[in-house]
N, C-alpha and C positions, 0 to 999 in steps of 0.2 A: 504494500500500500504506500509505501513510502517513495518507492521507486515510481509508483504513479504518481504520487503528486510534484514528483525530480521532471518526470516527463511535460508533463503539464507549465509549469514553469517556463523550460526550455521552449515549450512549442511557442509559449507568448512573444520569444524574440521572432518567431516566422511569421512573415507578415502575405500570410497566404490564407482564402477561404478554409481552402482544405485541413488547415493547422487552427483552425479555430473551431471548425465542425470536431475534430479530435482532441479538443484539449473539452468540449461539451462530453463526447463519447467520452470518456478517460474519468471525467466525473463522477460520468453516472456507473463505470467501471468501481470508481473507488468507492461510491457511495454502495453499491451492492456488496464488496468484497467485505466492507466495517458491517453492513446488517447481517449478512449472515454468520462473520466469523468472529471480530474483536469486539465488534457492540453489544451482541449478548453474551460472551465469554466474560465479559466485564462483572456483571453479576455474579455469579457463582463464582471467580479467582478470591474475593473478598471475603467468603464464607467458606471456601476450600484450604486458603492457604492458610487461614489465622489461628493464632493457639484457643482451643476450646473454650480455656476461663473467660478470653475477651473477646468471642467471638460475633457476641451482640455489639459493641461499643466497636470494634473494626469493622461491622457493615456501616454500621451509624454513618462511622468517620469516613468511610469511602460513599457512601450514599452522598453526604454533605459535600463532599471535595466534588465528587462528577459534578451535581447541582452547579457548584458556584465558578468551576471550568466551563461547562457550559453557557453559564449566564455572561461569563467575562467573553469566550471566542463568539457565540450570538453576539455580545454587542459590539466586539473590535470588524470583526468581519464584512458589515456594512460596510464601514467608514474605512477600509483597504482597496476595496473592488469600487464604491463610488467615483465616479466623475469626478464631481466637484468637493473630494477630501482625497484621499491620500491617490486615488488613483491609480492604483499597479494593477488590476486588470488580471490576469490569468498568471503574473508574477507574485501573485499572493500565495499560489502555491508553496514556494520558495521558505515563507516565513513556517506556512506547518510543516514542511518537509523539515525543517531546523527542529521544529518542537518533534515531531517523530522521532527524526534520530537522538535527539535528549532522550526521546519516552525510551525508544529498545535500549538505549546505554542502562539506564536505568534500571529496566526491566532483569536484564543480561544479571548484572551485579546485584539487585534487590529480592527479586521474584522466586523463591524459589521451586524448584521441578518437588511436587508433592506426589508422583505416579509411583504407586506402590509400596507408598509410605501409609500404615497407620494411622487414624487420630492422635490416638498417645505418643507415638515415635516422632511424632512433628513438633507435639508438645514437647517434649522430652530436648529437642533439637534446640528448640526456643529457650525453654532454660538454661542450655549449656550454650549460649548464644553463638549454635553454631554458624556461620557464615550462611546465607543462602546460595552461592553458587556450590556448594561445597555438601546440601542436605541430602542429594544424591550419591555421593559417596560414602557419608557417613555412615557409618555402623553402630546400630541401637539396640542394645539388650533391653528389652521391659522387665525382664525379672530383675538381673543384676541393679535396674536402677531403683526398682521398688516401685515400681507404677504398675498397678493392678486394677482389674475390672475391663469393662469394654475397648478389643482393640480395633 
């Protein structure tokens, strides 16, 4: 998606019908590829990834963050693509292609891989604050640590 919105960008320096009909296509490419894969994946990362005690108070806080990123790119997004304010036009691309690539740095180093990890193991991971790129590797005894009941 990111590479979509790279492409989109660049198409706005071609000053050709045909680069404008594709940077429309290209859009509406990005906008299907976030509905069916990162848009609702977003939901469930927030209640998948987080330690059980807090895992009410981390939908909360990611509920409340989408909200107010939302409401901040709705209101900057106008006044980019307008005419008569900032004006860049199909180079606005550009500015989310920059916040994308933040997001997966981000993601890469923050996120981590919960597949085939336990509730409790994830837990467990969290209190030995072990690194997220690193939850996949890590090796978790539940007995050895004394964490019983549902795994």
């Amino acid at each position: 998606m990111a590479l979509d919105l790279l492409l989109i960008g660049v198409l706005s320096y071609v000053k050709h019908q045909a680069a404008t009909w594709t940077q429309a296509a290209l859009t509406v490419v990005w906008l299907g590829l976030y509905s069916l894969t990162l848009g609702p994946q977003s939901f469930g990362l927030a209640a998948e990834v987080s330690a059980t005690r807090v895992r009410s108070q981390t939908v909360s806080l990611a509920r409340l963050t989408y909200q107010l990123a939302s409401l901040v790119t709705n209101t900057v997004e106008p006044y980019l693509i307008n005419p008569t304010a900032a004006d860049l036009k199909g180079k606005t691309a550009f500015v989310w292609f920059g916040i994308s690539v933040l997001t997966i740095a981000w993601a890469a180093l923050r996120m981590p891989e919960t597949k085939g990890i336990t509730y409790t193991e994830i837990d467990i991971l969290f209190e030995k604050r072990t690194p997220a790129w690193r939850f996949k590797q890590a090796k978790v005894d539940v007995v050895d640590e004394g964490h019983h009941g549902a795994a």
